[in-house]
N, C-alpha and C positions, 0 to 999 in steps of 0.2 A: 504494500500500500504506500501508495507517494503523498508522504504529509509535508505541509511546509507551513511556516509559520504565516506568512501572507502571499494570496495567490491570488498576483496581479495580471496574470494571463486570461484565467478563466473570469476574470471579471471583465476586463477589455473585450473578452472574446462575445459578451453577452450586448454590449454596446457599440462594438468595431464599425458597424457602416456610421453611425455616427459622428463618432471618432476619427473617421477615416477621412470624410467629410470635412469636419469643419478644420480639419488638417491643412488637408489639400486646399480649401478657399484660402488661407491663412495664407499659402505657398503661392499661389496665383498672385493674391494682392499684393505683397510682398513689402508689407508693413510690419517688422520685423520688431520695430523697437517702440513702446507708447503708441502702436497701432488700435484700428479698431477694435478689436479681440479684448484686447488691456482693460479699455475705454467701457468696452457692456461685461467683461466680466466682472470689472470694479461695479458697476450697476447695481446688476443682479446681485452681487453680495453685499451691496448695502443693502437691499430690497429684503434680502431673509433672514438679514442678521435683525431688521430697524434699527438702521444705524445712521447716522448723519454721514459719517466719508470712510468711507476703506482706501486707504494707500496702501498698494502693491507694493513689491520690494523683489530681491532676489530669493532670499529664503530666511525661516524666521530666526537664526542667530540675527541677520542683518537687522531685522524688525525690531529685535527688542534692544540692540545696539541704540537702533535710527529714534525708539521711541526715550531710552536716557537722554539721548541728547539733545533731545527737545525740549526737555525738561530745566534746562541752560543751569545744571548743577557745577558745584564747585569741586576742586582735588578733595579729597578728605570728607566730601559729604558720605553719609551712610546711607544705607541700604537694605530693610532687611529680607532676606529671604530665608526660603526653606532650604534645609541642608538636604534634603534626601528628595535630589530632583538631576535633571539631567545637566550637564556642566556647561553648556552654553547659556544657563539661567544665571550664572555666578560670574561665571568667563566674561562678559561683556562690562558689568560693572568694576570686575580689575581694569580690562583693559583700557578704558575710562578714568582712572586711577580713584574711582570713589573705593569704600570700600562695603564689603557682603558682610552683613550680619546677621550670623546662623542662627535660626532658630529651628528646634525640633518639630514635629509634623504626630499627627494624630496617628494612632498606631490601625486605627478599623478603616480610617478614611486612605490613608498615606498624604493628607495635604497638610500643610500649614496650619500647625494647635493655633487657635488665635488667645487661645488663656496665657500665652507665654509671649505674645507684642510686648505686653508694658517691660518684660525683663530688657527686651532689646533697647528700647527706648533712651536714647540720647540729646543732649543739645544739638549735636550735629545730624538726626535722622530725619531724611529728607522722602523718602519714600517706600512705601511697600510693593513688593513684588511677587505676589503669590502665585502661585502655580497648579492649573487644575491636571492633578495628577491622572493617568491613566486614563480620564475621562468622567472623571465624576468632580462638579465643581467644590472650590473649597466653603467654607462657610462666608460668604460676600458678604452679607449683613454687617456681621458684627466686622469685618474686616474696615469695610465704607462707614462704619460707625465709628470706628478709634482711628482711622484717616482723618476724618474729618474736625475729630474731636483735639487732634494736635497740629494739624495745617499740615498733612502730609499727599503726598500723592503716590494715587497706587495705577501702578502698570500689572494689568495680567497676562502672565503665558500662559497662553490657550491653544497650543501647539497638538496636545492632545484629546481636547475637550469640543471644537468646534461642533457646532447643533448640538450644544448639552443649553438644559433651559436650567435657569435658579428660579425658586418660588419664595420671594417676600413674607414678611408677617402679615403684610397688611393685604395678602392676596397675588401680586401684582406677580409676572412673572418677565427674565429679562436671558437674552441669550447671554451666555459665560462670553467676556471677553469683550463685551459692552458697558458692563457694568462701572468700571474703573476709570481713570481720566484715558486712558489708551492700553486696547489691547492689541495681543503680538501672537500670529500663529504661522503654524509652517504649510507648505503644501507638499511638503517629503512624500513621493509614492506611497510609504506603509501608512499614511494619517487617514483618516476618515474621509474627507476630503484631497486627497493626492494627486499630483499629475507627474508626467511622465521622466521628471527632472527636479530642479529645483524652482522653488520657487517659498513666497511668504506674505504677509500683507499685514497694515495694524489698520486699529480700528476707532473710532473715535466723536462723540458727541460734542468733544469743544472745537469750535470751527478754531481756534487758535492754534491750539495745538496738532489738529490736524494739518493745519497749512505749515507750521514749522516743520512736521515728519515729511511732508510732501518735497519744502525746499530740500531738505536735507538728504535726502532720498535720491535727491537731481544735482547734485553738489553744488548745494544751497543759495541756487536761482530761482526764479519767478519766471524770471524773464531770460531768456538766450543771453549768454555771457555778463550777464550783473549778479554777480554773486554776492549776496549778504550776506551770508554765514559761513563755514566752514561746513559742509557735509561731505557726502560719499556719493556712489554709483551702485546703488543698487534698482536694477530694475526687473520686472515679469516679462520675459518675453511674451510676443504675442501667439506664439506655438502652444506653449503651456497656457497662457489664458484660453486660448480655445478648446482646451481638454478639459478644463476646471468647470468651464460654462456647460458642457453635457454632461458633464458630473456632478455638477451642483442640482441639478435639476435632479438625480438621484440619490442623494445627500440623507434625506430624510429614509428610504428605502432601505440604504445601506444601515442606517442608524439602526432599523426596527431587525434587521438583518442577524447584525449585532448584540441586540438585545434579547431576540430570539436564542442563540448559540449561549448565550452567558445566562440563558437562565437552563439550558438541556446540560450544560455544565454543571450549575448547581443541582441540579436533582437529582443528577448522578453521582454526586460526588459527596452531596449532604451527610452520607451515612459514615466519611474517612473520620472517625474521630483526629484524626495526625495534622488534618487541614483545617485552616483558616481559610474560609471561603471569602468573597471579593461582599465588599458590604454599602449596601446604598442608603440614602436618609430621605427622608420627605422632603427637603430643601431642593434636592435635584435629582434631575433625569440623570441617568448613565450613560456612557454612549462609546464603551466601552474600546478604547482604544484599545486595550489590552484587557486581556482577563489575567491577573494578577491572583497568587495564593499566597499563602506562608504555611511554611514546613515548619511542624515541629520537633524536638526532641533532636535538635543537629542533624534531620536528615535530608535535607534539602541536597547536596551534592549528590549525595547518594543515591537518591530518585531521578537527580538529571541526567545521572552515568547510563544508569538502569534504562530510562525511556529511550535515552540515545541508541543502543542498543537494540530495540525495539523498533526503531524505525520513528520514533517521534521527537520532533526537534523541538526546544524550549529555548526562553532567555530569559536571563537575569539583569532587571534592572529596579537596583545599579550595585552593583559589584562592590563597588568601593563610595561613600558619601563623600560630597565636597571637602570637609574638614580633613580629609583622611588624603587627597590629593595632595602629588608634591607640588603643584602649579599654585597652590591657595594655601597653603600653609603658612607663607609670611605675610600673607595680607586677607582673612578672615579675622573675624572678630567671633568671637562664640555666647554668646548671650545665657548660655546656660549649658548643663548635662544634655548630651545628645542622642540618649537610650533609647529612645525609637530610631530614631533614624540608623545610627548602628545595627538595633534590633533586623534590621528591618533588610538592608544591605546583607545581613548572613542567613538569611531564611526566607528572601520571597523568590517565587518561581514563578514566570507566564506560560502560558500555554499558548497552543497556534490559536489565534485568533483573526478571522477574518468574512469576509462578505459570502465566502463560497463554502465556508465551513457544511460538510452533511453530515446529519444525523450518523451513517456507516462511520464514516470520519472517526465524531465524538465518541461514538462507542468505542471503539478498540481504543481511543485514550482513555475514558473511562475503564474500561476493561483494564488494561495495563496498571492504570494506578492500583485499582483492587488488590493486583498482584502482587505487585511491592510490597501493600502493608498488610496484606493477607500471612 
């Protein structure tokens, strides 16, 4: 049986004339760069996000680079983030030379404990940076409530969460990666939203701030050679916008897809006493970038040797937390004991998760697990 962790063939192959399609118009026109394509795929995903502007980029390191520095912070301002997230969440603010202050992450959620902000909390902390881990959002409320409540601003990576919705107290509900002064996501083939390359986009309700990520994004012009600011070159090809645009239109599909597979997962797997199943809140939809476990009793290695074996491929993210990298160790700040995220780094495992996942599939991975702790 050929399992793999995302199976971007058989899904192209289900949307190909498409695809193939708004390909080749793309090659015709031959509007290569800020072409038409860019121009309605930016559209349409202001359109489903309700979002005032999406600026494209190249891909979302770039994004959440392009979105600090909009922010027109200073050397040594702070930053906090979650430690147990992917390294381009932390990477951008060294390279920036602010600095990342870690905070630990909810052990059921994997996002950002928000009971643990005020420890981070400095004269110098300038903004939040959470991260809606694997697909399920972090707790936004009370996030946008102690932002606010200190003059902070918060960028969110939504790299993995894109069509996840958060639900308000008072009812209301808002897509992940809308909610904050600007968010940052990727269009990496394995995302929820993927196209065939790189690509990224942020997001944003303050027209200010969106027109700075936009200068900055164009190497921070307006206008054809007046540059006011110092920015970069990152842009969406118009190749990939034309992918993104017939894919967005099954976006939603793909989601319930998703959510389908990670619930044949848990029903199968509810009875492993050894697992920690992937856990959702009433606050938010899932939309499962990955399906995530935790292993217990130290045997997480030992299940991945095993499945390997078996013919079932898995990954581990993340192997190692930011704090624990030698890239960040002299310029992190640690706000507190980082017991989950540690925790968390030596006993979670993913499983394949994807659009084309079948039931035959999930059996024999559930089967196999059986095996193990049988």
């Amino acid at each position: 049986m050929n399992i793999t962790m995302v199976d971007l063939t058989g899904q192209y192959n289900k949307i190909r004339k498409e695809i193939d399609e708004a390909v080749l118009n793309e090659i015709r026109l031959g509007q290569y760069i800020n072409g038409r394509a860019v121009k309605e795929f930016q559209a349409e995903l202001e359109q489903y996000l309700a979002v005032r502007h999406v600026v494209p980029c190249a891909n979302g390191t770039d994004a959440l680079q392009i979105a600090l520095m909009a922010l027109d912070l200073q050397v040594g301002d702070e930053i906090i983030v979650p430690a147990f997230t992917f390294v381009s969440t932390a990477e951008v603010i060294g390279l920036l030379k602010l600095k990342p202050v870690l905070v630990d992450v909810d052990i059921d959620t994997f996002n950002i404990s928000t009971k643990n902000l005020e420890k981070a909390l400095s004269k110098k902390t300038k903004a939040i940076l959470p991260v809606h881990l694997f697909g399920l959002s972090c707790a936004m409320e009370p996030v946008m409530d102690f932002a606010q409540a200190h003059h902070l601003y918060v960028v969110e990576d939504n790299a993995q969460a894109i069509g996840c919705d958060y639900f308000f107290s008072d009812g209301s509900a808002k897509k992940t990666g809308t909610i904050g002064d600007i968010g940052c996501t990727s269009f990496f083939p394995s995302k929820n939203l993927g196209c065939y390359g790189d690509g990224g986009a942020l997001m944003s309700n303050d027209d200010r701030l969106a027109e700075r990520c936009r200068m900055i994004a164009n190497h921070g012009q307006k206008e054809k050679y007046h540059h006011e600011i110092l920015g970069c070159n990152s842009r969406l090809d118009a190749l990939q916008a034309a992918v993104l645009s017939v894919k967005l239109k099954y976006l939603d599909a793909y989601i319930q897809a998703r959510q389908s597979a990670a619930q044949y997962y848990t029903a199968g797997l509810s009875d492993i006493d050894a697992i920690d199943l992937p856990r959702t809140t009433i606050r938010s939809t899932h939309v499962y970038n990955q399906y995530t476990i935790r292993i217990k009793n130290g045997k997480r290695d030992a299940l991945q040797q095993f499945l390997a074996k078996n013919g079932v491929p898995t990954m581990i993210y993340y192997p190692r937390p930011i704090h624990e990298q030698n890239a960040f160790k002299s310029i992190v700040s640690i706000a507190e004991p980082l017991n989950v995220s540690n925790y968390l780094s030596e006993n979670v495992l993913s499983l394949p998760m994807h659009t084309e996942l079948s039931g035959t599939v999930q059996d024999f991975i559930i089967r196999k697990m059986h095996d193990f702790f049988s």
